[in-house]
PLY file of the C-alpha trace (Angstrom):
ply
format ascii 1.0
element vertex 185
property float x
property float y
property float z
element edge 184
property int vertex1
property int vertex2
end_header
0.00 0.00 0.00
2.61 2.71 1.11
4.70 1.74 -2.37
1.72 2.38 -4.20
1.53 5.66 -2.59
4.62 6.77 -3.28
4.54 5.73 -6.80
0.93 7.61 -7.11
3.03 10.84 -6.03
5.65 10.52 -8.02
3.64 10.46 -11.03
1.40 13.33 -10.39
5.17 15.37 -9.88
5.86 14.21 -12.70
2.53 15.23 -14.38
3.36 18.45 -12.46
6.63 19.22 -14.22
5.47 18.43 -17.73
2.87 20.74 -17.12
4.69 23.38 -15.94
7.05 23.25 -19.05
4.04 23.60 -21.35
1.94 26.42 -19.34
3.38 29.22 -21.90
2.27 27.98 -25.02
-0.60 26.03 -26.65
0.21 24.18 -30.34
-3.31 23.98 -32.55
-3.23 21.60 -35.61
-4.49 23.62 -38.78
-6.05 22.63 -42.23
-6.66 25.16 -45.07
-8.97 23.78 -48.20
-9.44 26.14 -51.05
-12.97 25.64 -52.09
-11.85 24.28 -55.22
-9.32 21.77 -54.18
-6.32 22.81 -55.48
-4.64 23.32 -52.42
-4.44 22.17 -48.99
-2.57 23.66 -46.36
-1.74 21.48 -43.26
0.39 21.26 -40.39
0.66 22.63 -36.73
1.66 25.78 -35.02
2.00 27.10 -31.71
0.88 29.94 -29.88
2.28 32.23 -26.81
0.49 33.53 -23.94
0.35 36.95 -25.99
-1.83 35.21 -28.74
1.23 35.45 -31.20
1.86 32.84 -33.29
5.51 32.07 -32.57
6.30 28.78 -34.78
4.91 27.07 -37.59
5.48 23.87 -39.41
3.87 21.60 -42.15
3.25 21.76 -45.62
1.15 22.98 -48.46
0.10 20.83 -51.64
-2.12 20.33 -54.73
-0.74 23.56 -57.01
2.37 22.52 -55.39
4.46 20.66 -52.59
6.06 22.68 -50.22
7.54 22.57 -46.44
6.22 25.20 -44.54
9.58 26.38 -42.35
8.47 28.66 -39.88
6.63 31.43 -39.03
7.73 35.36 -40.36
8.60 37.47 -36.83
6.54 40.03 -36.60
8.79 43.01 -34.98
5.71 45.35 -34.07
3.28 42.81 -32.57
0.56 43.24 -31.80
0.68 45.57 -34.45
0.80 44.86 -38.27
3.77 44.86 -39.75
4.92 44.38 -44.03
6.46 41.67 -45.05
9.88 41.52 -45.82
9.54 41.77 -49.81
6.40 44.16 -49.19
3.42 42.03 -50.82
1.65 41.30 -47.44
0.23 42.73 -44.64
0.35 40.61 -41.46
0.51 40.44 -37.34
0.66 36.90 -36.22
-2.07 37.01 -34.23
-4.42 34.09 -32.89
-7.74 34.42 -31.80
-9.17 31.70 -29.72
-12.72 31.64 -30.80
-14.21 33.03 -33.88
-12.36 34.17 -36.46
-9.37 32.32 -36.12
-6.63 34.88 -37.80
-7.92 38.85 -38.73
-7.23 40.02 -42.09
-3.56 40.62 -41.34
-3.61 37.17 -40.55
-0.37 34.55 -40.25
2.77 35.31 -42.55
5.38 32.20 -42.83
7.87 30.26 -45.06
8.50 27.31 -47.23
11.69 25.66 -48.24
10.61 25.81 -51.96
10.02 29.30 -51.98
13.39 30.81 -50.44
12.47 34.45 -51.08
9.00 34.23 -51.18
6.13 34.25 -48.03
2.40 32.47 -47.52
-0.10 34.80 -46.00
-3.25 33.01 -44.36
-5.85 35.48 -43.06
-9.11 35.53 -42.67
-11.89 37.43 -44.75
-14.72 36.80 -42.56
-16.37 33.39 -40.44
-15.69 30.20 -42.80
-13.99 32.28 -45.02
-9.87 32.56 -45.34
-7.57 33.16 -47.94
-3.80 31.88 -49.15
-1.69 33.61 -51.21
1.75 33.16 -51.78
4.24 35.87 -52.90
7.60 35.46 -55.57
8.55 38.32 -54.83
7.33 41.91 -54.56
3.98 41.85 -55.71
3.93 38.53 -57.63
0.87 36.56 -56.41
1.51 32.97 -58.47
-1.18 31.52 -55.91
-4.23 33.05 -54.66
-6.84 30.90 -52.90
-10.02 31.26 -50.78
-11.02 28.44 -48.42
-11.46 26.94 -45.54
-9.86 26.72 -42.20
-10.18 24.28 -39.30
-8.60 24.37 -36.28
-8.10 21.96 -33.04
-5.95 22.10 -29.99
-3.42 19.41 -29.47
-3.41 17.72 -25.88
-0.62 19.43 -23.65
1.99 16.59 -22.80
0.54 17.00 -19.34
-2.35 16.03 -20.20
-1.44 12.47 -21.97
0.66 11.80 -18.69
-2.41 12.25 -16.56
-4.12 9.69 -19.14
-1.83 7.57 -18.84
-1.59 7.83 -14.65
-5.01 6.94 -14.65
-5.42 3.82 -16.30
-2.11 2.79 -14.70
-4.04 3.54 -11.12
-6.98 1.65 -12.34
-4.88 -1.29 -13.98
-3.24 -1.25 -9.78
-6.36 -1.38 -8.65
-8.12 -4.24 -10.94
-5.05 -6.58 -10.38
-4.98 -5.86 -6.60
-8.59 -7.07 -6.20
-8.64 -9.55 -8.53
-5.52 -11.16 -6.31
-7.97 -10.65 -3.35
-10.81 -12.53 -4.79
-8.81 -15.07 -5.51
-7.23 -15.61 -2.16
-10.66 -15.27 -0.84
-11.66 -17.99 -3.63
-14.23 -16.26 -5.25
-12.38 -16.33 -8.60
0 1
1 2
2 3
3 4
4 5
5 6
6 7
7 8
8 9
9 10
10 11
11 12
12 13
13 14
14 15
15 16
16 17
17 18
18 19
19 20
20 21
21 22
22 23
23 24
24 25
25 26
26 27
27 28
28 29
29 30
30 31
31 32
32 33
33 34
34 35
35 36
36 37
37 38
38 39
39 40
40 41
41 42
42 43
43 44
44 45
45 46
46 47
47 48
48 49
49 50
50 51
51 52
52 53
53 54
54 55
55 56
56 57
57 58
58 59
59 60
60 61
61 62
62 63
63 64
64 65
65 66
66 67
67 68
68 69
69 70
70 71
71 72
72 73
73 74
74 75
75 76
76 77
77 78
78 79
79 80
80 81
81 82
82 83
83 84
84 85
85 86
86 87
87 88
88 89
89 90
90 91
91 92
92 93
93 94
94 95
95 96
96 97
97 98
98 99
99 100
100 101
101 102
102 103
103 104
104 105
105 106
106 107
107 108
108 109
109 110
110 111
111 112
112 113
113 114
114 115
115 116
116 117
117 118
118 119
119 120
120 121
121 122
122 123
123 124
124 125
125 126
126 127
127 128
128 129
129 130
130 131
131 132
132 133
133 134
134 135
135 136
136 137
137 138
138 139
139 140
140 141
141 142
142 143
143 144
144 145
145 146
146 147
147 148
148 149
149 150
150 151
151 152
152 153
153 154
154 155
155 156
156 157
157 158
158 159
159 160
160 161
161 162
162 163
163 164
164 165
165 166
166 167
167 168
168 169
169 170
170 171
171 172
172 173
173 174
174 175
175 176
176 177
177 178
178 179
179 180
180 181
181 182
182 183
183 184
């Protein structure tokens, strides 16, 4: 009894400590469909505890196949800022609920496109665009779609799964070794 104790603390510290490393960010798993199908855009990205969208990663495909790299710092968030070659408009910023990015919306990079940037924002609820800019001006892709969104479980959150069914796998095999020394199995 006092082992299991002990081990039952230990693994809520533990839950504690993954949780604590997480507590400053969230990461959301994205998918943009052009209405058309002929492009997807897919991947994850994570947010701070300012609603900026600090990292993205993933890819984009149908027109093409790209790696999506990162995410373009924004050095006047919360305010919009130009993108580096001047085509876009953009601030990086999240909104929880709603309309997911504003029409600044979420500037970042592929590894096809060295020079060039993706801009996802959003036009209005259930509707979001994608363009992508080779250089100043050029638009080679412009696309209107849609854009779900989901939260991905904290890693706290899959070791507090996983401390439960361990507690009720303890539990099970503890009284099924009392029912059997009672004889009732």
């Amino acid at each position: 009894m006092r082992k299991t104790i002990l081990t039952l603390f230990g693994s809520l510290a533990l839950a504690a400590v993954f949780s604590a490393s997480t507590a400053n960010a969230a990461a959301y798993r994205f998918t943009f469909e052009s209405f058309d199908d002929q492009l997807t855009a897919e991947g994850q990205f994570t947010v701070n505890a300012s609603d900026e969208v600090t990292a993205v990663s993933g890819k984009v495909s149908g027109l093409v196949d790209q790696t999506i790299t990162g995410v373009a710092v924004n050095p006047s968030f919360p305010s919009a800022a130009y993108s580096p070659d001047g085509s876009f408009i953009y601030n990086n910023l999240y909104y929880n609920s709603g309309l997911r990015f504003d029409i600044d919306g979420l500037l970042f990079t592929t590894a096809q496109n060295p020079h060039g940037f993706w801009n996802l924002w959003g036009n209005f609820p259930g509707n979001y665009s994608l363009y992508e800019s080779a250089g100043s001006y050029n638009y080679p892709i412009e696309k209107t779609g849609s854009l779900s969104v989901a939260a991905v479980p904290e890693t706290s959150t899959w070791a507090m799964l996983a401390l439960g069914f361990a507690s009720l796998g303890l539990v099970g095999r503890r009284r099924g070794s009392r029912l059997a020394e009672a004889g009732l199995v």
